[in-house]
C-alpha positions in Angstrom: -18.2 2.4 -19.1 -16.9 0.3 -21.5 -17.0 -3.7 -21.6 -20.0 -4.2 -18.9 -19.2 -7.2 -16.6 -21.9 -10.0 -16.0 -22.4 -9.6 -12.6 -24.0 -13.4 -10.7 -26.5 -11.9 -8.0 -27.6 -13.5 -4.8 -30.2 -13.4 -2.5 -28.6 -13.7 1.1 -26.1 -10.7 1.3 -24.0 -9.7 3.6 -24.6 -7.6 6.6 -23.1 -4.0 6.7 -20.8 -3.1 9.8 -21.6 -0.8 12.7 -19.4 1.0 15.4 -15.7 0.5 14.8 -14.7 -0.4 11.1 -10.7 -1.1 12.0 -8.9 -2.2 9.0 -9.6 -5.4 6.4 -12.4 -6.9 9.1 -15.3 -6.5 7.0 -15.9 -7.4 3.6 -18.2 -6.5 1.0 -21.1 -8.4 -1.2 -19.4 -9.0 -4.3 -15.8 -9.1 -5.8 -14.5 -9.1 -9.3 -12.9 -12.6 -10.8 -11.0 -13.3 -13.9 -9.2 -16.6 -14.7 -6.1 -17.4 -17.1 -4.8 -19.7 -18.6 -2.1 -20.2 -21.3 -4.2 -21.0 -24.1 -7.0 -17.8 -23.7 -4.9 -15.4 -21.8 -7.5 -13.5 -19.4 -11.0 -14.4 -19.5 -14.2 -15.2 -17.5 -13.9 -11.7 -15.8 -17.2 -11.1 -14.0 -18.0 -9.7 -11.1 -19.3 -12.1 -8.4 -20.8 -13.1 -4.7 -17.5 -12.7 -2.2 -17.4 -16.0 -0.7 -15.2 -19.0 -0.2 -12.7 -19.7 -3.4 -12.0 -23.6 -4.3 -8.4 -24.2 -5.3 -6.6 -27.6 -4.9 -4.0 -28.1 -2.4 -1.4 -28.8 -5.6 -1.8 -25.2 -6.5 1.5 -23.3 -7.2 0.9 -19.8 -5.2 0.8 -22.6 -2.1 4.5 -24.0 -2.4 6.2 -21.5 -4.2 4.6 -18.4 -4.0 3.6 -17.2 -7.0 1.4 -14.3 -5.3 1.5 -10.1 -5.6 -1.4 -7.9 -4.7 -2.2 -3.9 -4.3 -4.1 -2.1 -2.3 -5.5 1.2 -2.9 -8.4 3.3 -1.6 -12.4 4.5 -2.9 -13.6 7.8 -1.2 -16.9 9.4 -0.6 -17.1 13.1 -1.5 -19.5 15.9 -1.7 -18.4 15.1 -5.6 -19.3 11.1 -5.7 -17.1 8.2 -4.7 -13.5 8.6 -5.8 -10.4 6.5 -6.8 -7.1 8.3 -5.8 -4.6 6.7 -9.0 -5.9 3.5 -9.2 -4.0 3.2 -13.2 -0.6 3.9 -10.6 -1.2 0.2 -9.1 -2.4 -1.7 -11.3 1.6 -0.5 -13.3 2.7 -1.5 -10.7 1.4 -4.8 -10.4 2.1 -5.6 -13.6 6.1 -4.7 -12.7 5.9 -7.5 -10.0 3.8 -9.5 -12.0 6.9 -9.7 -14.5 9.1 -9.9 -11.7 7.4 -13.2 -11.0 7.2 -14.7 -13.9 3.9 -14.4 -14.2 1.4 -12.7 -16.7 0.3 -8.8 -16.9 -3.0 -7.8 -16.6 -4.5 -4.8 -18.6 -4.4 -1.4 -16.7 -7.3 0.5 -18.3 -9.3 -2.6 -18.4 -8.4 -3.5 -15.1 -9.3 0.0 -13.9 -12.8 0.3 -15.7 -13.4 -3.1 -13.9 -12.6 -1.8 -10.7 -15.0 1.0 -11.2 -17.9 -1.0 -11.9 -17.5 -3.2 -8.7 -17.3 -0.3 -6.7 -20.1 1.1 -8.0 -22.2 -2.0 -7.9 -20.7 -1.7 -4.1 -21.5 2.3 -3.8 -23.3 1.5 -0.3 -20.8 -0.4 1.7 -18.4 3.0 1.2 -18.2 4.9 4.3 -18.5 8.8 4.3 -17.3 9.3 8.3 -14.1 11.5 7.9 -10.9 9.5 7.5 -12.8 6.3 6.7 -12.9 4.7 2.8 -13.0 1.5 1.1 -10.2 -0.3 1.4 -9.2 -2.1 -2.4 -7.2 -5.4 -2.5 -6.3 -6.5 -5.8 -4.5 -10.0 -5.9 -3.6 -12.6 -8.5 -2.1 -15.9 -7.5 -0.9 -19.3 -8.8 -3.9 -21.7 -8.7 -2.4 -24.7 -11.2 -2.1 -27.6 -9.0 1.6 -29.1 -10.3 4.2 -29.3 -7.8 7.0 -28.6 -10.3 9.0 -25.6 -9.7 8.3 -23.6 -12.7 6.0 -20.6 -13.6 2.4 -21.4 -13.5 0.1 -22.0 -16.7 -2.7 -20.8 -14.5 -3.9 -18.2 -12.7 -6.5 -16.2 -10.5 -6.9 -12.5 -10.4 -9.4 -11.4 -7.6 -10.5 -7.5 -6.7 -11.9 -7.9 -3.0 -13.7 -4.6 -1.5 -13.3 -3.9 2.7 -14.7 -0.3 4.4 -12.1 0.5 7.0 -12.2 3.3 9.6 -10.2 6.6 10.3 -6.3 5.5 11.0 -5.9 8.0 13.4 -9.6 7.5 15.7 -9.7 10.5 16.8 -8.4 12.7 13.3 -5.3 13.4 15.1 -2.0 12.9 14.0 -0.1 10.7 16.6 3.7 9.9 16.5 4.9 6.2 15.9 7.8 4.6 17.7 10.2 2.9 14.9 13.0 0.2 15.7 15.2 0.1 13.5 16.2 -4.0 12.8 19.5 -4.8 12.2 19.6 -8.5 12.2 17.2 -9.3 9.9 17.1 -8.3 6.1 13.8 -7.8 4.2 15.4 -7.6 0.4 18.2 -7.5 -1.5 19.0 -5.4 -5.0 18.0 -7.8 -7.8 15.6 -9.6 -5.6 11.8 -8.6 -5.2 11.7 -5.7 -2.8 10.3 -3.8 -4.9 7.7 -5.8 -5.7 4.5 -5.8 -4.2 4.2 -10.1 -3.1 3.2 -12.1 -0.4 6.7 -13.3 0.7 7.9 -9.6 1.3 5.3 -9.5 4.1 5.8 -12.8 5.6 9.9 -12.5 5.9 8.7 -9.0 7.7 7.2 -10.6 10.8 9.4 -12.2 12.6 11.5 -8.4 13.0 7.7 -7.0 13.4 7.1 -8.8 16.6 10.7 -8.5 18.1 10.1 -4.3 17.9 6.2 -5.0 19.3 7.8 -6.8 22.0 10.5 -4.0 23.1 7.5 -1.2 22.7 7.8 -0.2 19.3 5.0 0.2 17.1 7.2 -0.3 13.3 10.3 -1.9 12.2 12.6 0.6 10.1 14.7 -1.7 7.2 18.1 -1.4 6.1 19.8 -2.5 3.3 20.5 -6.0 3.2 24.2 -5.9 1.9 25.9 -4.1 4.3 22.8 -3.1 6.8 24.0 0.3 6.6 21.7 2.6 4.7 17.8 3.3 5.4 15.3 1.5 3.0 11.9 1.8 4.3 9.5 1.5 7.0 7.4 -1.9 7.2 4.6 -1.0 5.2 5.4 2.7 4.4 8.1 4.8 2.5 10.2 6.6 4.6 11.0 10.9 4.5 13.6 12.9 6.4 12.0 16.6 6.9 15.6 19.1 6.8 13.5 22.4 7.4 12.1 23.2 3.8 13.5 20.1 2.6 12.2 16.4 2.0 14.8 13.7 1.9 13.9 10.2 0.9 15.6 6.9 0.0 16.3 6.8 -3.9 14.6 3.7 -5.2 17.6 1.2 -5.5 15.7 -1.9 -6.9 15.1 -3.5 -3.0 13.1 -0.4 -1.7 8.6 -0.7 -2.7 7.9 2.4 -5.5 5.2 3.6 -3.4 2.4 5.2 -4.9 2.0 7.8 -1.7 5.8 8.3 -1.8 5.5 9.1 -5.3 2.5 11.2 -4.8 4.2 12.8 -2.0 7.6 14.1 -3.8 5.2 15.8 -6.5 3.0 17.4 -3.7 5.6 18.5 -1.8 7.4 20.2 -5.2 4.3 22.0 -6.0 3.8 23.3 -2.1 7.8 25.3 -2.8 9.6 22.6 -0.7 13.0 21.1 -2.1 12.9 17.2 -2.7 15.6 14.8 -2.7 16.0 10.8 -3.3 19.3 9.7 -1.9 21.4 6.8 -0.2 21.1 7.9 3.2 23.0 6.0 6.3 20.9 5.3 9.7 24.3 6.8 11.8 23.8 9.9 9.6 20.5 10.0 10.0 21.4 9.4 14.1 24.0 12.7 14.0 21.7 14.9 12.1 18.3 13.9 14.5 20.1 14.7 17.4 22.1 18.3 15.6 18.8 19.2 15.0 19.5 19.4 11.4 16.6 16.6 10.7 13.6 18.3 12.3 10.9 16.0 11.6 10.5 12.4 9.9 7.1 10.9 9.0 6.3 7.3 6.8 3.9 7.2 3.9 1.1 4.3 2.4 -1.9 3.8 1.7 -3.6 3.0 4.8 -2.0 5.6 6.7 -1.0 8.3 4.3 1.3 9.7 6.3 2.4 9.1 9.6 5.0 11.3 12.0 7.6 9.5 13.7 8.4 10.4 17.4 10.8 8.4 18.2 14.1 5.9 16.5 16.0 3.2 18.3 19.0 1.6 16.8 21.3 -0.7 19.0 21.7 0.7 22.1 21.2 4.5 20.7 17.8 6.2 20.9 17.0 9.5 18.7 14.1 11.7 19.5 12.9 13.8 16.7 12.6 17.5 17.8 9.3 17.7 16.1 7.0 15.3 16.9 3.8 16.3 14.7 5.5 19.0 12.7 4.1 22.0 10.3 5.5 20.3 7.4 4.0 17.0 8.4 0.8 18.3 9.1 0.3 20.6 5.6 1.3 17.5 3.5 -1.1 15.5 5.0 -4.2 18.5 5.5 -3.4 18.8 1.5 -2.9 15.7 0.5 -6.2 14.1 2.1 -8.1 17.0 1.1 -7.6 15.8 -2.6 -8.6 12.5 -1.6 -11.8 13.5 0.2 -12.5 15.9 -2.3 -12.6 19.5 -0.3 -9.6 20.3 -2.5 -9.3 20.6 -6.0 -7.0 18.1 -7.9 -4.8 20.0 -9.7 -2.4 17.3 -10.2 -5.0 14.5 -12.2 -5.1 12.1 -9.4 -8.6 11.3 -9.2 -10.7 9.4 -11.0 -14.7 9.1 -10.5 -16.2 6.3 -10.2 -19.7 7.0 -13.1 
């Protein structure tokens, strides 16, 4: 590897999970830290003890939100640990970086940094089918000025967490979606398809209104005329027409996910058609209950993919005529072979961790 971090050791670390690892519970013995400031861009990058940060109260990310993060996923395989695209997030942070006014970091270095703190961390990754390490990269607004203006300083943190199977039991189970149509999550020209903080926060209010009428996700539609399907709280969104994959076209208020893209090129190679469209929930509605839509399934990283069994919108309810379906099922056998590493990666995806 190139450009070796100092790493600060400790004595006292921390002590590895048992029994049931859930998701961002547990984290791991060290992260990676980088500070900036106007004068010397990016510096101090080392790779430290996780532990408590000091920021003041004055700091910018606080009051106005100055704040995007990733996440992405390390893998143990018969062939080593793996990274599935990690250079596909950090281009992507640095698109909502820009959105926010706020400074890009450097992908390959970024990426070579990651490496070495997950190798440093090569123990805490689990190797139980269906579990990884979970990867948060985040940068945030830590000047402490209470003027509404981009920051002149910044954080940029790489925290590690191992998180268990999605599915517990390895088997694909169908997810209840409300579709909200109150609410609005974005707007074209705004950040939705950015990856910060505030996306998440104006999501939870609609969140718990669907948990509370027995729905497990909250589908999004377009906040102009709350007419058209966007995306599913944390995931992408795919209509399954027979041999055919339909998908929102990204529109500028709709997350560029790296699964969704990942998805589109596996599905291509596999013979199916693909399409990336404007697509209205009442057509959506008609062509679940015609038949014509014959499965529907969301896509991100911590689930990869996952079918959808049922849609509610208003006072309509659509069930999908396949609940776990064939095409469902081979995108997801394939694509988390690649990631796991009993498939060959044809495509370039992975990237070893030395």
């Amino acid at each position: 590897m190139t450009n070796l971090l100092e790493v600060q050791t400790r004595e006292v670390l921390q002590e590895k999970p048992s029994g049931v690892l859930g998701f961002g519970r547990y984290f791991t013995d060290y992260m990676y830290s980088a500070d900036y400031t106007e004068d010397k861009g990016w510096h101090n990058e080392k790779i430290v003890p996780y532990e408590p940060i000091s920021m003041s109260p004055a700091s910018q990310s606080i009051h106005y939100g100055q704040s995007v993060f990733e996440g992405l996923k390390a893998y143990k395989t018969s062939k080593g640990i793996q990274l599935f695209r990690p250079e596909e997030n950090f281009k992507r942070m640095n698109q909502s970086l820009s959105r926010l006014e706020m400074p890009n970091i450097d992908v390959e270095a970024s990426v070579d940094a990651l490496k070495q703190l997950v190798a440093l961390e090569a123990d805490w990754v689990p190797s139980e089918p269906g579990q990884a390490l979970y990867i948060r990269p985040v940068i945030f607004a830590n000047e402490p000025f209470l003027g509404v203006r981009p920051a002149n300083q910044y954080k940029f943190l790489i925290i590690l967490s191992p998180v268990g199977a999605y599915y517990g039991d390895g088997q694909l189970q169908p997810t209840k979606i409300y579709v909200e149509d109150e609410y609005v999550r974005a707007v074209r020209g705004g950040v939705g398809f950015a990856k910060v903080a505030g996306n998440y926060a104006a999501s939870l209010l609609a969140q718990s209104k669907a948990g509370k009428l027995g729905y497990d996700q909250v589908l999004w539609l377009d906040g102009v005329e709350q007419k058209y399907v966007e995306e599913v709280g944390s995931m992408n969104i795919f209509f399954v027409y027979g041999n055919k994959l339909v998908t929102p076209a990204l529109n500028g208020s709709i997350l560029p996910g790296i699964t969704r893209k990942s998805i589109l090129e596996l599905a291509q190679s596999l013979g199916y058609e693909v399409e990336e469209k404007r697509i209205s929930i009442e057509e959506v509605f008609g062509d679940v209950k015609a038949g014509r839509i014959t499965e529907i399934f969301g896509s991100g990283t911590a689930v990869v993919i996952s079918p959808v069994g049922e849609i509610k919108y208003k006072d309509q309810i659509a069930t999908v005529p396949e609940q776990v379906g064939s095409v469902t099922r081979e995108l997801y056998d394939t694509y988390t072979s690649i990631q796991n590493g009993t498939r060959d990666d044809v495509f370039g995806w992975i990237e070893k961790v030395e």
